[in-house]
C-alpha positions in Angstrom: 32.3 114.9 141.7 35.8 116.4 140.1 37.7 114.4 142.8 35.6 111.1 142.3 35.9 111.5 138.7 39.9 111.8 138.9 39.9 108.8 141.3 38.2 106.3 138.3 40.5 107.8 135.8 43.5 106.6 137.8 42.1 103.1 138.4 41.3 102.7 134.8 45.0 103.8 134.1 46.0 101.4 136.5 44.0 98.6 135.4 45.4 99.5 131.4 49.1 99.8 132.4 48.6 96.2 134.3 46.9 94.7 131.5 48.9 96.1 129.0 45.4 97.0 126.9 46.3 100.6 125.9 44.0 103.3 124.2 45.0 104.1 120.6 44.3 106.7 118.0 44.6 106.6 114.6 47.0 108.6 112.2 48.5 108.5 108.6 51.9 108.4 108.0 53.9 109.0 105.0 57.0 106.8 105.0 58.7 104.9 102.1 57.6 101.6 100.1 59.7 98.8 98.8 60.0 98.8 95.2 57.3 96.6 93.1 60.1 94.4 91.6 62.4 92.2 92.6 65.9 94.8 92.4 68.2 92.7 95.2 71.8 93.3 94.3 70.9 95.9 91.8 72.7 99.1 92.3 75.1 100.3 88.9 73.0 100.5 85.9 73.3 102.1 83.0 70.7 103.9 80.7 70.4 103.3 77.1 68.8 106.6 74.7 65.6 105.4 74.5 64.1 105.2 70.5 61.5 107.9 69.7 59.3 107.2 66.5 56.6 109.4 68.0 57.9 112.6 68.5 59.1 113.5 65.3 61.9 115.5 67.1 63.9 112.4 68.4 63.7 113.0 72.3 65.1 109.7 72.6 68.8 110.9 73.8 66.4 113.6 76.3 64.5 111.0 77.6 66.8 108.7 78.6 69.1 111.7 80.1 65.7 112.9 82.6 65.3 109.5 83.4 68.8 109.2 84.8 68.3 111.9 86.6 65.2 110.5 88.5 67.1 107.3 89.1 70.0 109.1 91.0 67.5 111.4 93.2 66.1 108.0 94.6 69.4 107.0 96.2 69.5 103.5 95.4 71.3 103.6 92.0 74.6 104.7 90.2 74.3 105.8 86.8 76.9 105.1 84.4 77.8 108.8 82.5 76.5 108.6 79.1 80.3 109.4 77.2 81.4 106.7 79.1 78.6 104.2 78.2 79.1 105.1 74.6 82.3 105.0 74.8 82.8 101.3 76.1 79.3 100.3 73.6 81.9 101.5 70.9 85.4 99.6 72.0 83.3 96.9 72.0 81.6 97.2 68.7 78.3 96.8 70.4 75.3 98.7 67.9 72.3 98.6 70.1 68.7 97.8 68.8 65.9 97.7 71.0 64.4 95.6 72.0 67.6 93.6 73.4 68.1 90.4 73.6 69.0 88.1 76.6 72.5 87.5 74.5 72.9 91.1 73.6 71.9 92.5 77.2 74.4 90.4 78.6 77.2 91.3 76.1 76.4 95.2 77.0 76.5 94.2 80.6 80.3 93.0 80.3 81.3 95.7 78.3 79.9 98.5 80.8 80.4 96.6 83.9 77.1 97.5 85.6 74.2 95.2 87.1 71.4 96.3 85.1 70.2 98.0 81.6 67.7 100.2 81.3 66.0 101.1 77.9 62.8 101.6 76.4 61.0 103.9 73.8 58.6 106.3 73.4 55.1 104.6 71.9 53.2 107.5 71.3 52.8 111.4 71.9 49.7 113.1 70.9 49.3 116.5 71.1 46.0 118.0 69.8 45.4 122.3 70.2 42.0 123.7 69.2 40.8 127.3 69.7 37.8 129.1 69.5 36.0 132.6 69.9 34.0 132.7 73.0 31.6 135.3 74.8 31.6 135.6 78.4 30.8 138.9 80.3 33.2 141.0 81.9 33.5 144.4 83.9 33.8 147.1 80.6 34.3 150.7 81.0 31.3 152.5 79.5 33.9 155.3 78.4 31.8 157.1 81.3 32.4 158.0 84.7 30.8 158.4 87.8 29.0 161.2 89.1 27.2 162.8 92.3 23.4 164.2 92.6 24.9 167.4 90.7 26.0 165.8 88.3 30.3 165.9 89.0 32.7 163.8 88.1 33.7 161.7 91.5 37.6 161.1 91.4 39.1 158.7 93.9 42.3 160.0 95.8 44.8 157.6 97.2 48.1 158.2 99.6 50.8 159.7 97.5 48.9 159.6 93.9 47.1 162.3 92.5 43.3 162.3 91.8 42.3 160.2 89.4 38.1 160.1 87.8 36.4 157.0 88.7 35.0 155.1 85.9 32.2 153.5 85.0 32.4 150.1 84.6 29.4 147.1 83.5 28.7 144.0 82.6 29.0 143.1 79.1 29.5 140.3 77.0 32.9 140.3 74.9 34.6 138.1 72.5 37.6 136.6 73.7 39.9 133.7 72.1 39.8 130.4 74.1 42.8 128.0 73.2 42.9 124.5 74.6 45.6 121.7 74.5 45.9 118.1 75.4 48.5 115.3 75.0 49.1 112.0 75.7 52.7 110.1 76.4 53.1 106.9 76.4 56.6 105.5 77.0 57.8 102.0 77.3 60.8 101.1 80.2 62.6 97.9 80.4 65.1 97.1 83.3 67.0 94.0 82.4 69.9 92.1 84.3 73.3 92.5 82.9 74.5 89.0 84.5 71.7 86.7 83.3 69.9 88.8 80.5 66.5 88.7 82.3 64.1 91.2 82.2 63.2 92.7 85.9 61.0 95.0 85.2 59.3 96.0 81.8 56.2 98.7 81.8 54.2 101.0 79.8 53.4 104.0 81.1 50.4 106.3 79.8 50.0 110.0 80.7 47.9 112.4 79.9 47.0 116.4 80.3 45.0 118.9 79.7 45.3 122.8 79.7 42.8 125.8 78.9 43.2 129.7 78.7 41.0 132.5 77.7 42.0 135.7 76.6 45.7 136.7 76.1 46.8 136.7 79.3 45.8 133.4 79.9 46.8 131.9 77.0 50.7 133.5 77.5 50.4 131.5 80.6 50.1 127.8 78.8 53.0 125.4 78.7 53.9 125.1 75.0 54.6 121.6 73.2 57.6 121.2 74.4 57.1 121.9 78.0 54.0 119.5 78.1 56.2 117.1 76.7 58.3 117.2 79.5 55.8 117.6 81.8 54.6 114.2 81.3 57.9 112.8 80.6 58.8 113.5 84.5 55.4 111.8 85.4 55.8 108.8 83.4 59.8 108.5 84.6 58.7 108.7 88.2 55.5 106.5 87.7 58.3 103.6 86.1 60.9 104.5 88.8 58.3 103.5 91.7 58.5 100.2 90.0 62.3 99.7 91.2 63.1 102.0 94.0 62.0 102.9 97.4 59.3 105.4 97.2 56.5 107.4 99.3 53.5 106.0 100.5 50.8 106.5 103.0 49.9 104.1 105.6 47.1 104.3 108.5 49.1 103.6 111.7 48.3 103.6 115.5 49.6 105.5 118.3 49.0 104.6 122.0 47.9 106.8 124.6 50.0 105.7 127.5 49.8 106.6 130.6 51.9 109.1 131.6 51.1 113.2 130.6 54.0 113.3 128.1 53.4 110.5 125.7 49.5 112.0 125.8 50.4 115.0 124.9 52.9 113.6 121.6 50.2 112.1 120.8 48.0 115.2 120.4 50.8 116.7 118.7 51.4 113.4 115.8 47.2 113.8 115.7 48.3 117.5 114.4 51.1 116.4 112.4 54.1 118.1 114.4 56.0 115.0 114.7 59.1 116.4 115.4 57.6 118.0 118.5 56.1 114.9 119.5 58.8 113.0 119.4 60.6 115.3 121.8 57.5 114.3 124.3 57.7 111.0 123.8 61.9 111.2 124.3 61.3 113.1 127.5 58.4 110.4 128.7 61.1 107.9 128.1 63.5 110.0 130.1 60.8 110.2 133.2 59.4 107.1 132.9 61.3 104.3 131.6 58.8 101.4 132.4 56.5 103.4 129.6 56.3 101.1 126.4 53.6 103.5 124.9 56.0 106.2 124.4 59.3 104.1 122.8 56.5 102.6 120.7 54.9 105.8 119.6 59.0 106.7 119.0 59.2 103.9 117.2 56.5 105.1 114.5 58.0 108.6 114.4 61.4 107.2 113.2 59.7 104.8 110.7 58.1 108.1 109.1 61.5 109.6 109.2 62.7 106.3 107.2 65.3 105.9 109.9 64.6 102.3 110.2 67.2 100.9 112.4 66.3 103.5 115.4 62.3 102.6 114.8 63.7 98.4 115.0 65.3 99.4 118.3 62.6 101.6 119.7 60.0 98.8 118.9 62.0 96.0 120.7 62.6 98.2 124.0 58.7 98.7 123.9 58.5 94.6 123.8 60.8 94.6 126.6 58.5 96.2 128.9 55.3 94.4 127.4 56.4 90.9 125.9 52.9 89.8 125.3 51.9 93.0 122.9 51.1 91.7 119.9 50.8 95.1 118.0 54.8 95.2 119.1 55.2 92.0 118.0 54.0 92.6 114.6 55.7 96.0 114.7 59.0 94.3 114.8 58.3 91.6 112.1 56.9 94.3 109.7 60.0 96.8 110.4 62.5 93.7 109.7 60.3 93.0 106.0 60.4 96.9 105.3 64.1 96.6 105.8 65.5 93.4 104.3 63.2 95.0 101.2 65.2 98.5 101.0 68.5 96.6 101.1 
């Protein structure tokens, strides 16, 4: 029965690599998204402080210095350097007021030679802090200790450390100080071309924490005022910078079996999420059998997750090559040449 069985499993490969109907499984990748707007040509910018009648503390000037930072970590954009912004903003006796015009955002734009303008301002920050006495029961020494049938203290001996009475310990209900805080952020952004005064992008983003502790200990723990503040600063800046910059996201993907042992077994491994390691199996498939589209496909998808996006266009088309009728190649290619006209 083993040897029968072997003999249909290499028909029914035969009969898929002939057909070019291959088995698939299904994974998740992680690779990254075009941003929401419309940023083409967009790559100097320059970020205004950002106006803060919500703080009290004017985190305007801090705002608008995290946010720069965010921008730069994507790649995409060069920030102008604030002393040189406010520098050319003062040859040119520019005063800014937010929100800009279409007139002044153009004027700016000359005077700092960059694409784009960023500003905004902080709506709203709420922070609320309440505390309370609470009971809960914990382990409590009884100020006894424990003892054996005659009545002797037990002590407890560990390597290096001298006897020590073991203590007697229950369950009672204490008082204890419990301290929660909460806050709320909302910032506004605006990206706005330098050239034509347009807005690209304007958003309001909202968000929002909560933290608790009991006892001293936990309460040491808890990020003060300042550092929730900041906290949801970085959220909202990253939540805004999705908006105009490439960015992570997960998409459902599908990986063909092949035929030959090698591509299989990448396949197991991508299923397990060692893609590096499967992408060595799917190399050395290619190596062994070139006539394999499953495993420069499969490649193909390794090298999108990897966002190198000009190797996963070239895999994708040798995999067409050796199956011109596939239309999950086919639509491979098309989607891979959007993704990257997008990221330009």
């Amino acid at each position: 029965m083993i040897v029968r069985r072997s003999r249909v499993v290499c028909a029914v490969g035969l009969a898929i690599a002939f057909t070019g109907c291959m088995p698939t499984t299904k994974v998740t990748i992680e690779r990254l998204g075009p941003p929401v707007a419309d940023v083409s040509g967009i790559r100097e910018v320059a970020v205004l402080p950002f106006t803060d009648a919500a703080t009290g503390s004017q985190r305007g000037d801090a705002v608008a210095d995290h946010l720069t930072a965010v921008m730069v970590n994507t790649g995409r954009y060069r920030v102008l350097k604030s002393d040189q912004m406010n520098k050319r903003l003062t040859e040119a006796g520019i005063n800014f007021s937010y929100p800009p015009d279409a007139a002044l955002v153009r004027k700016m734009g000359s005077a700092l030679g960059v694409d784009a303008v960023l500003c905004g301002s902080v709506e709203k920050y709420q922070f609320e802090e309440a505390s309370r006495l609470m009971k809960i029961k914990e382990q409590v020494w009884t100020g006894d200790y424990v003892r054996d049938s005659r009545g002797d203290i037990i002590s407890d001996v560990g390597v290096n450390v001298e006897a020590a009475p073991r203590k007697r310990y229950e369950k009672r209900l204490v008082e204890k100080n419990h301290l929660a805080r909460y806050a709320v952020l909302d910032i506004h952004f605006r990206m706005a071309d330098a050239f034509l005064g347009n807005v690209i992008c304007a958003t309001s983003e909202s968000e929002s924490g909560s933290w608790e502790g009991t006892g001293p200990a936990e309460i040491a723990q808890m990020p003060s005022r300042e550092v929730i503040f900041d906290l949801l600063l970085d959220r909202a800046a990253k939540a805004f910078v999705r908006q105009v910059a490439a960015h992570p996201i997960e998409e459902e993907r599908v990986l063909e079996w092949g035929v030959f042992h090698s591509t299989k077994l990448g396949v197991e491994l991508a299923k397990n999420n060692l893609w590096d390691e499967a992408m060595e199996k799917w190399m050395q498939a290619i190596k062994a059998k070139p006539e394999d589209p499953a495993a420069y496909y499969n490649l193909g998808v390794g090298f999108e997750r990897k966002g190198l996006f000009d190797l996963a266009y070239k895999s994708y088309q040798n995999a067409l090559v050796r199956q011109p009728q596939s239309k999950r190649y086919i639509k491979a290619i098309a989607n891979i040449q959007k993704l990257m006209k997008e990221l330009e």
